[in-house]
TILUM-375006 format. One record per residue (C-alpha): x, y, z; residue number from 1. Coordinates in Angstrom, 3 decimals. Layout:
% TILUM-375006
<xx:X | yy:Y | zz:Z | num:NUM>
...
//
This chain:
% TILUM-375006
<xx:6.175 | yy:-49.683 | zz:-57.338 | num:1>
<xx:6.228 | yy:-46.692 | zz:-55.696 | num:2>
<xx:7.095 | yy:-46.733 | zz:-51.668 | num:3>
<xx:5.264 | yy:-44.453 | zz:-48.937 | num:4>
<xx:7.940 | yy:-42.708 | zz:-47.302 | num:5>
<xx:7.769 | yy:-40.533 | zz:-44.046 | num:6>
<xx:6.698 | yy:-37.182 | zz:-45.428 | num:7>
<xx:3.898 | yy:-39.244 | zz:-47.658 | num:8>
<xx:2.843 | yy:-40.514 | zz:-44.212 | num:9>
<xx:2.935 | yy:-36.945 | zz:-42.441 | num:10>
<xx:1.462 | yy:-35.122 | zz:-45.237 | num:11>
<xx:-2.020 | yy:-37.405 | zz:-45.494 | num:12>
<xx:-1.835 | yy:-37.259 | zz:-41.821 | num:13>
<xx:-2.145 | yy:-33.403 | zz:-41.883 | num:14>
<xx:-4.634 | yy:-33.054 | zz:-44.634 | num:15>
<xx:-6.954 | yy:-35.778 | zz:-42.724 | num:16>
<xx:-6.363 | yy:-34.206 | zz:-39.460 | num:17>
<xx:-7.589 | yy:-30.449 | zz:-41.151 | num:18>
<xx:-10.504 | yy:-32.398 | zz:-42.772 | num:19>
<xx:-11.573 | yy:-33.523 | zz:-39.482 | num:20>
<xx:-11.422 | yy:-30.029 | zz:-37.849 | num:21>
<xx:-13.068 | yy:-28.607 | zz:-40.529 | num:22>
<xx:-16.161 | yy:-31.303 | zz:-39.867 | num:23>
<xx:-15.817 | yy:-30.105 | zz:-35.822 | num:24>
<xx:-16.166 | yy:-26.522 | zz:-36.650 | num:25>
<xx:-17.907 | yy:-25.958 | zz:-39.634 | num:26>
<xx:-14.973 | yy:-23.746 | zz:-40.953 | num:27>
<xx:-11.248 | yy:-23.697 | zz:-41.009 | num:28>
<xx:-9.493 | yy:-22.664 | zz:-37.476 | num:29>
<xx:-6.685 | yy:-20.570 | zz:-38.551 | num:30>
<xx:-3.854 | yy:-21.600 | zz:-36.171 | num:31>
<xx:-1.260 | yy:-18.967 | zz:-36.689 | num:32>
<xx:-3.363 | yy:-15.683 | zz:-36.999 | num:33>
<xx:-2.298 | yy:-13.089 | zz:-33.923 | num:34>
<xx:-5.123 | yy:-12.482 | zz:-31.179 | num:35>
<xx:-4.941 | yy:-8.842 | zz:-30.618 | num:36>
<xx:-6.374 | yy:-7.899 | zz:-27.401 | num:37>
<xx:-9.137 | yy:-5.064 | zz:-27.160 | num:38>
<xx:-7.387 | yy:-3.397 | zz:-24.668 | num:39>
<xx:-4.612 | yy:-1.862 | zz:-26.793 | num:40>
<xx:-4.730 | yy:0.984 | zz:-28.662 | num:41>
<xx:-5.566 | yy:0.693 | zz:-32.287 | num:42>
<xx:-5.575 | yy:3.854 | zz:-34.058 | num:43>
<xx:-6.834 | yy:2.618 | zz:-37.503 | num:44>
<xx:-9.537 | yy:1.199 | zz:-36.040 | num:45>
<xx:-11.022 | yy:4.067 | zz:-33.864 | num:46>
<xx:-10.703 | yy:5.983 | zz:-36.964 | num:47>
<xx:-12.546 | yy:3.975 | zz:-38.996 | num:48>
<xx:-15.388 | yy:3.284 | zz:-36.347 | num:49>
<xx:-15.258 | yy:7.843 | zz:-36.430 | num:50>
<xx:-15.538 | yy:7.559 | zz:-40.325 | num:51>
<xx:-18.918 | yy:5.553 | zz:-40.524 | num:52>
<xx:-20.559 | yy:7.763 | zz:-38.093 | num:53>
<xx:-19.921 | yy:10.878 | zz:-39.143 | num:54>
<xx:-22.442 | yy:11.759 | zz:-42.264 | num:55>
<xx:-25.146 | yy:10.533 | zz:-39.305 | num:56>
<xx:-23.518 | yy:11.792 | zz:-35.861 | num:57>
<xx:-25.815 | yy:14.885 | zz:-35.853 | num:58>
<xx:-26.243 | yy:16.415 | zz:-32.070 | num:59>
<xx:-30.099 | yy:17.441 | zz:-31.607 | num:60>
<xx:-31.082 | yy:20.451 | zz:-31.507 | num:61>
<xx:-33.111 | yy:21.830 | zz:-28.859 | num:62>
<xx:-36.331 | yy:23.579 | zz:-29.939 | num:63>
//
């Protein structure tokens, strides 16, 4: 006979407890992705935003 010891306990009480969120939200919540604010700087991005405007950023001409 096999005893339920502490971590048996901890770990069903996790994988109910992410069951349960998932049911709230529709989706996993990741808990320990970063937030990056808008307000910094980001490089990579604002050079990729450049990149998918560019074969359509034509200025008009006037006529």
């Amino acid at each position: 006979m096999k005893k339920i010891t502490l971590q048996d306990i901890i770990r069903i009480n996790r994988k109910l407890s992410r069951e349960e969120e998932i049911a709230q939200h529709g989706r996993p919540v990741p808990h320990r992705k970063v937030h990056a604010s808008k307000k910094v700087y980001n490089r990579k991005k604002r050079k990729a935003d450049l990149n998918k405007e560019l074969p359509y950023f034509f200025p008009e001409l006037p006529t």
